[in-house]
Each structure stands twice: as structure tokens, then as C-alpha cells.
C-alpha positions in Angstrom: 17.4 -4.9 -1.5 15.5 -2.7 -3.8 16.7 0.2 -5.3 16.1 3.7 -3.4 13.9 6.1 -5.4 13.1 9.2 -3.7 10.3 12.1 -4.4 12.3 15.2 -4.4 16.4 14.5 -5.9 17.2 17.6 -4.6 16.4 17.5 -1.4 18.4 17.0 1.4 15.8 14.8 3.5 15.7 11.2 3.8 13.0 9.3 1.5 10.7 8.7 5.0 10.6 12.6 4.6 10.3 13.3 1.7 7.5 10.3 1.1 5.7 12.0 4.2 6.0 15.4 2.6 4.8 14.7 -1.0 1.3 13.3 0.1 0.5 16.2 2.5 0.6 17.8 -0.8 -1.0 15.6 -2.7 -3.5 14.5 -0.1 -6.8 16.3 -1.2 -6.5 15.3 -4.9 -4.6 11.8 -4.1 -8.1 9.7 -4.5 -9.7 11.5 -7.6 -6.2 11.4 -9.3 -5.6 7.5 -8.5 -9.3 6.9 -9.7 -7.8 8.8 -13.2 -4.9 7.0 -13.3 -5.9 3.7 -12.7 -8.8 3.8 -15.1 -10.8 2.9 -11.5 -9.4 -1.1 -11.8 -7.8 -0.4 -8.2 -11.1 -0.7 -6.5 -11.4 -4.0 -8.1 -8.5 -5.1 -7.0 -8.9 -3.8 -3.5 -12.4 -5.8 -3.3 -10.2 -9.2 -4.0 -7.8 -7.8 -0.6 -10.9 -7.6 1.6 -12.6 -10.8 0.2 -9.0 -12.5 1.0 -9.2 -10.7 4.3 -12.5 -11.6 5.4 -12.3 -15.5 4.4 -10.2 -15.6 7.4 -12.9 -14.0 9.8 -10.7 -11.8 11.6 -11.3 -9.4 14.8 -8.4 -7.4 14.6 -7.5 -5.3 11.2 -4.0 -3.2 10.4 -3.7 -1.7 7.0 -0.8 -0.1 6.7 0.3 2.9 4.8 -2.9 3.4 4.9 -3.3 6.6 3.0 -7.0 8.2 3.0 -8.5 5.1 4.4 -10.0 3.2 1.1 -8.9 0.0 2.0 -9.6 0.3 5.5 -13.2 1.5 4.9 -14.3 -1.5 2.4 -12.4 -3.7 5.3 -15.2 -3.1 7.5 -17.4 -5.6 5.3 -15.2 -8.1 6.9 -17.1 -7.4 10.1 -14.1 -7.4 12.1 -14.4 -5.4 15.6 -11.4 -3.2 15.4 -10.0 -1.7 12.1 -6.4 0.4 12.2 -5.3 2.7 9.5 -1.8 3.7 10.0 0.2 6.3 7.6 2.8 8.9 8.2 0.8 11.4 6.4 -1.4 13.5 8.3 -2.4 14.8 5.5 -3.8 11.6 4.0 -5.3 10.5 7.3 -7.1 13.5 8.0 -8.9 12.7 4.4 -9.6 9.3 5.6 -10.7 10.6 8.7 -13.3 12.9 7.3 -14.6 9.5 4.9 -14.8 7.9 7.7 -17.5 10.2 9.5 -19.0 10.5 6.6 -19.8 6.4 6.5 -20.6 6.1 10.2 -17.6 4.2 10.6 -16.0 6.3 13.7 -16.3 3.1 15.6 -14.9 0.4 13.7 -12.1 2.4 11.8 -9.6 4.0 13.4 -7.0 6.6 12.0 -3.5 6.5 13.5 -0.1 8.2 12.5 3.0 5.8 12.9 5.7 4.3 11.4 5.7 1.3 9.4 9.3 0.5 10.8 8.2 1.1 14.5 4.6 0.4 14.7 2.8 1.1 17.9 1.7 -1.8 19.2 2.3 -5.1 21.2 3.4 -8.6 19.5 1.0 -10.8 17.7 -1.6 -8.0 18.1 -3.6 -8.5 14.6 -5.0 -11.3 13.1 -5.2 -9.3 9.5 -2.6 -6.9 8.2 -3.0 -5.2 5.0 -0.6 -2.8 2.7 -1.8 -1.7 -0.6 0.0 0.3 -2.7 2.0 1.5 -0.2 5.1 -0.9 0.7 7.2 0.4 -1.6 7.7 3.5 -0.1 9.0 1.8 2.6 12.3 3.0 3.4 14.1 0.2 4.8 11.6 -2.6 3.1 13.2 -5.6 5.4 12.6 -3.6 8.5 9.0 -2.6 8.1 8.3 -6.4 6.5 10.1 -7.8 10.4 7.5 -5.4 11.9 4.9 -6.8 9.9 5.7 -9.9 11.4 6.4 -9.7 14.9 2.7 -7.8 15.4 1.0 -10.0 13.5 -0.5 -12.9 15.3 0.5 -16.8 14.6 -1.9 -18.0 11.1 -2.8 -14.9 10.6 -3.2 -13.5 7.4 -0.8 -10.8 5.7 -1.8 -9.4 2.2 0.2 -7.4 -0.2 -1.2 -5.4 -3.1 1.2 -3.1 -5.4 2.2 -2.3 -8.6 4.2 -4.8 -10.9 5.5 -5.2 -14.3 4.0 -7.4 -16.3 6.1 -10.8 -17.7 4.0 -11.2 -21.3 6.4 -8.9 -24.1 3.4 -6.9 -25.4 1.5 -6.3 -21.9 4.9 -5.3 -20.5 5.5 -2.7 -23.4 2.4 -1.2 -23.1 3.0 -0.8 -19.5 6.4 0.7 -19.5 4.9 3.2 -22.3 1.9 4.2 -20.0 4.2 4.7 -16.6 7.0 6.5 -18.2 5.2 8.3 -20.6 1.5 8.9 -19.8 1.3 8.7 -16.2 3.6 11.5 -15.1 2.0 14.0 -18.0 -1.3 13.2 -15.8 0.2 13.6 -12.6 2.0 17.4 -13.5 -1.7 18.5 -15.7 -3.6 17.8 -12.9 -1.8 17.7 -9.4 0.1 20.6 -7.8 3.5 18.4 -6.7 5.2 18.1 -10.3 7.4 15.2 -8.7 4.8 13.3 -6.9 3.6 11.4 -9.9 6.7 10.7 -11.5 8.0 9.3 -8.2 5.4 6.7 -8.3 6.0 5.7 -11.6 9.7 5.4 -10.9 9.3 3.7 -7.7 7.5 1.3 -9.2 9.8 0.4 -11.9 12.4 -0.7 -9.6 10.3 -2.3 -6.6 10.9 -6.2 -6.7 7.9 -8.2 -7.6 6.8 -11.8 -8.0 9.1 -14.6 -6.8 11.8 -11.5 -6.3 9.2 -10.3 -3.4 7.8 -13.6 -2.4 11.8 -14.6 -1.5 12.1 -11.5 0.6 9.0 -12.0 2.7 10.3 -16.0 3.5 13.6 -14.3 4.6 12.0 -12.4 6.9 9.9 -15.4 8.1 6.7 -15.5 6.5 5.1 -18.6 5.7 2.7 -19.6 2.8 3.9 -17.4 0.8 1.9 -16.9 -2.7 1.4 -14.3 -5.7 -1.5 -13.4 -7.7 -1.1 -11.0 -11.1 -4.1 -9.0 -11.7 -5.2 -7.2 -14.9 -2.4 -8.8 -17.2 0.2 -8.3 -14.3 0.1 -4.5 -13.9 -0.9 -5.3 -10.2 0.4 -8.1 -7.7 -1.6 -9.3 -5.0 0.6 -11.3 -2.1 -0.5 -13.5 0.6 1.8 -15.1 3.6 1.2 -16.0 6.6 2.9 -16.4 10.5 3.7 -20.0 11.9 
């Protein structure tokens, strides 16, 4: 089980809460801020998640944690005919939302607040699911992964992308340097929520990744369960599968 890392240590809410609360403040300058941050490789790695996506033809999308919709917009190259984005920040969603309009998209993508631990919707309802960037600020990781499961449909396709650390001693250095050091000094220069970005660094320090994450999703029941570094391993892309 991984380790609990939380936004806010002094406050008194649980991390769902406090996750929720920190991007409704961060929401508006979330996407300009990642784009910083990531030196921009995150869209790169988001076109490999909808290429994976859409080899699969699929009609029915869910990408949860879905944030302010990036992945669920470039999902809609997949031509599938229904599109959820799910998130428990209305903040983030209502950016997504607005994106959305703005791309003539109002009828493929769909916004939706929920729970990644109690998603609203009927078994073996999708036969895509998606969470990028995003799973590890699942509170109870095992429950929302069972979730995952039991609403995805049989051979369907589930893909993981999040942050890892990379295995190679100099890439791994480099990385710790930049997430310890760097990243937070960006995040408290140029966002209002002083925690926010040293929360994400932390929570991905600690988050299991490679074979550690592959093992949890075939305990919950995934099948075909397979990882793919990206950019010298700063990034994990996962695939699995429902028999």
C-alpha cells in the first residue's frame, strides 16, 4: 500500500479533501504551469495514451481524474461516440468544460464530478478507461483500481500514465534534483497554493511504480498487465486489461 502524502499537513481534512481543495485553487493556472513544468513532454506522452486507446476502436471512453479535460479532448481523435471526464474538482472541470466549447466538442465529451472510489455508473460500462497523472491521488489506491475494474467492460483496455523514478543512477539523480529542488521553487514563484506543488513532487516520490504497480493492478484482477518508461523513466505508461 503506498505511502499517504497529503497537500496541506496541517489540516484536519482527509487527503480526498484536501486533494479536491488544492486544485480548485490551482485550477486556472493548473495547465500553463504543467506545460512549465514538464518542459511540454506531457503532451507527448498523452498522444502515445490516445494512440494506445484508439488501436482498440472503442465506443465508450472514461478518463478519470480527469482534471481540465486534456486527455479527454485529444481522446476524441479516437472517434469513439461517448467521451467521460470525471474529477472531483469542480474547479478543474469547469476549465475543461469551457475547452471543450471552445473545440466543438459539447457532444462527444462530457464533464462529470464523481468519485474515483464510487464511480457513477453501471458494470462493464466502458470499453476504454484512462487516468493520467492522476491515480496517485487516489486515496484508497486498491479501491478506486476495483472500481476501475468492475465498470470496465471484458477486453477492454485500461491505461495508466503517471510519474515515476527513473532506474538508470544518473537519470534517477537528475530527477530527484529537479522534483525536490526545482519543481516546488516553480510551483510557490508562480502559483498561488505554496503547498500544491510540493505535494506533487512528494506524492510522487512515494507512489509505487513499475513491477511495484503492475503487481497491484494483477491483485485487483487485471490481466495483461505491461509497463512502458517514457523519456528516460521520468514517466510510466501502464496497460491491463479485463478477462
Amino acid at each position: 500500500m503506498p505511502e499517504k502524502v497529503k497537500p496541506y499537513k496541517d489540516s484536519n481534512l482527509n487527503k480526498k479533501q484536501q486533494v479536491t481543495q488544492m486544485f480548485d485553487t490551482i485550477s486556472k493556472e493548473y495547465d500553463s504551469l504543467n506545460r512549465v513544468i514538464s518542459f511540454g513532454i506531457d503532451v507527448k506522452w498523452r498522444k502515445k495514451v490516445v494512440d494506445l486507446v484508439a488501436s482498440t476502436n472503442p465506443k465508450d471512453i472514461l478518463d478519470i481524474a480527469t482534471g481540465t479535460g486534456d486527455l479527454a479532448i485529444s481522446l476524441s481523435k479516437t472517434k469513439a461516440n461517448r467521451i467521460i471526464g470525471l474529477d472531483i474538482s469542480d474547479g478543474m472541470l469547469e476549465v475543461g468544460r469551457q475547452k471543450i466549447t471552445a473545440k466543438n466538442l459539447d457532444g462527444v465529451v462530457k464533464m462529470v464530478i464523481g468519485d474515483s472510489e464510487d464511480l457513477p455508473f453501471e458494470d462493464n460500462s466502458f470499453d476504454a478507461i484512462t487516468v493520467a497523472f492522476g491515480i496517485r491521488n487516489f486515496e484508497h489506491l486498491e479501491k478506486g483500481l476495483s472500481e476501475i475494474l468492475r465498470v470496465l467492460k471484458p477486453n477492454g483496455i485500461f491505461v495508466i500514465l503517471e510519474t515515476s523514478v527513473p532506474t538508470k543512477p544518473l537519470y534517477r539523480q537528475g530527477y530527484k534534483f529537479y522534483s525536490k529542488r526545482i519543481l516546488p521553487v516553480i510551483g510557490k514563484l508562480f502559483s498561488k497554493d505554496k503547498s500544491a506543488y510540493q505535494y506533487l513532487s512528494d506524492s510522487a516520490s512515494v507512489f509505487p511504480y513499475g513491477e511495484a504497480l503492475n503487481n497491484i493492478l494483477r491483485q485487483i484482477g487485471f490481466i495483461n498487465v505491461k509497463d512502458q518508461p517514457q523519456t528516460f523513466g521520468v514517466a510510466t505508461i501502464y496497460t491491463a486489461s479485463k478477462s
